[in-house]
C-alpha positions as CSV (number, residue, x, y, z in Angstrom):
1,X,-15.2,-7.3,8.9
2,X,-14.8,-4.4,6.2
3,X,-11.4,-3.6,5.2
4,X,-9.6,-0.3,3.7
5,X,-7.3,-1.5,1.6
6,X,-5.3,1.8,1.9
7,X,-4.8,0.0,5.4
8,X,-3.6,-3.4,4.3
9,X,0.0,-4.9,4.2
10,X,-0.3,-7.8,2.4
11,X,-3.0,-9.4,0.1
12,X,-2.9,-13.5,-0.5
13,X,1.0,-12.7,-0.6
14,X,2.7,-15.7,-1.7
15,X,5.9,-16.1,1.5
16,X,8.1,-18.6,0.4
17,X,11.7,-16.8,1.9
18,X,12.3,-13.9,4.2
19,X,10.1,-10.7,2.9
20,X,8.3,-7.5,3.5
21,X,5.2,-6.6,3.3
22,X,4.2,-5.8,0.1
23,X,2.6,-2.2,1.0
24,X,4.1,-0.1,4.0
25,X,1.5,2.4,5.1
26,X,2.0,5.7,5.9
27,X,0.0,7.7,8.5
28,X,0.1,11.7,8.8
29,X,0.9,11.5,12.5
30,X,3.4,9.1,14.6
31,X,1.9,7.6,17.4
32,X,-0.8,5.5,15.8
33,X,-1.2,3.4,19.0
34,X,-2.5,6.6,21.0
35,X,-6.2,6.6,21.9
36,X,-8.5,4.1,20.0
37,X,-7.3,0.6,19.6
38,X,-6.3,0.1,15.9
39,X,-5.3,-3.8,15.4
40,X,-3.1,-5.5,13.1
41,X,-4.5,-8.8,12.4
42,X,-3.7,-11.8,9.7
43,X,-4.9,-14.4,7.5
44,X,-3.2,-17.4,6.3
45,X,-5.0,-17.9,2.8
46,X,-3.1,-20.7,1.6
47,X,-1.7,-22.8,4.2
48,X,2.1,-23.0,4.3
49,X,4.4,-25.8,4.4
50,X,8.1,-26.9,3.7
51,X,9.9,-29.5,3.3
52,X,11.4,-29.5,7.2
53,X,10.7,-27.7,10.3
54,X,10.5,-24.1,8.6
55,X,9.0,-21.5,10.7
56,X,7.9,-17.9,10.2
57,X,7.8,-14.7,12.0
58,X,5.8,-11.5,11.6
59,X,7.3,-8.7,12.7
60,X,6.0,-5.1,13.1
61,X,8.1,-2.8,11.8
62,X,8.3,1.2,12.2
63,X,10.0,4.2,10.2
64,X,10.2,7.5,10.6
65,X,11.1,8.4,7.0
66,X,10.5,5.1,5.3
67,X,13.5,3.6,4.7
68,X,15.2,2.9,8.2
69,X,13.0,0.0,9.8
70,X,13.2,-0.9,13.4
71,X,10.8,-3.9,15.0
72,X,7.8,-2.3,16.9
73,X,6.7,-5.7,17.7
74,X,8.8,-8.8,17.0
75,X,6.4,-11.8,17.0
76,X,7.5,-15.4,18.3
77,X,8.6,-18.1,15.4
78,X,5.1,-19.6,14.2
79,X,5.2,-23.1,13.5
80,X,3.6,-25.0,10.4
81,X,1.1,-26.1,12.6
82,X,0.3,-22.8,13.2
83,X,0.5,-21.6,9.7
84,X,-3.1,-23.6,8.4
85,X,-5.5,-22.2,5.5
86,X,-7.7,-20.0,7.7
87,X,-5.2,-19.6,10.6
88,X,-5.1,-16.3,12.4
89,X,-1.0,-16.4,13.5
90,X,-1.2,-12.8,14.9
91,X,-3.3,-10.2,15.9
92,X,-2.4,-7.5,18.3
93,X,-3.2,-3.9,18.8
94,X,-0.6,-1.5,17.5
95,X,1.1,0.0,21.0
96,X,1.6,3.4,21.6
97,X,5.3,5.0,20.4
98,X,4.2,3.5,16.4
99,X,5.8,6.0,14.3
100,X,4.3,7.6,10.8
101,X,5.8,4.7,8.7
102,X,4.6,0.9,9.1
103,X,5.0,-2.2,7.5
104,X,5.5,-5.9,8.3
105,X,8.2,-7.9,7.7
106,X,8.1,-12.1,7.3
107,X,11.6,-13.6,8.2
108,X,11.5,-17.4,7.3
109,X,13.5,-19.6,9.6
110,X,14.9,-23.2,8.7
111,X,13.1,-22.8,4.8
112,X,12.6,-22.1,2.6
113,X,8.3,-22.6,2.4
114,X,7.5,-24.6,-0.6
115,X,3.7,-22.5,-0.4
116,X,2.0,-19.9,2.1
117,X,0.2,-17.0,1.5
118,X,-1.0,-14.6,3.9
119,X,-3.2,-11.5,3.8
120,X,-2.5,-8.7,6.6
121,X,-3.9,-4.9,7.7
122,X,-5.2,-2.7,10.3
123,X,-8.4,-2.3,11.7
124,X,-10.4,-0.2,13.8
């Protein structure tokens, strides 16, 4: 796979309690989801764990001037079993109605994570 890093939201970034992305990206049109399939897709790069039954959702989030966020795409709680060095949690395509402004956003349920990591961007 080659990667843009102008298209990535997270690089090995360390998720240990609730957090954002650490890039949002912003794209000159809304409607990203229009037309070709672009996918948003993830990487755990250091798998996570916790001391109990901590769980972790990504959720797509959209803006239309960068500092309002809505959920585009609210993911289901992902489980530590789910959250393995290597693991692919999520990967969907972005739906159509995406506005200009996008990032993702990592609640933590039930930590905090003692470790975790995660990479995360768009493709075409």
């Amino acid at each position: 796979m080659i990667l843009d890093k102008r298209l990535m939201f997270s690089e090995n970034q360390a998720i240990t309690a609730t957090a954002v992305s650490t890039n949002s990206l912003t794209f000159e049109v809304d409607d990203l989801g229009t037309g070709e399939p672009v996918t948003l897709w993830t990487q755990v790069t250091e798998a996570f764990t916790a001391a109990g039954d901590a769980s972790l959702h990504i959720d797509l989030q959209h803006s239309d001037d960068g500092s309002t966020w809505k959920d585009l795409v609210p993911s289901r709680a992902f489980a530590l079993s789910d959250l393995g060095l290597g693991a692919n949690p999520l990967k969907i395509n972005v739906p159509a109605g995406a506005k200009k402004h996008m990032r993702l956003n990592y609640p933590v349920a039930d930590g905090p994570m003692t470790a975790g990591k995660i990479t995360a961007g768009l493709k075409r």
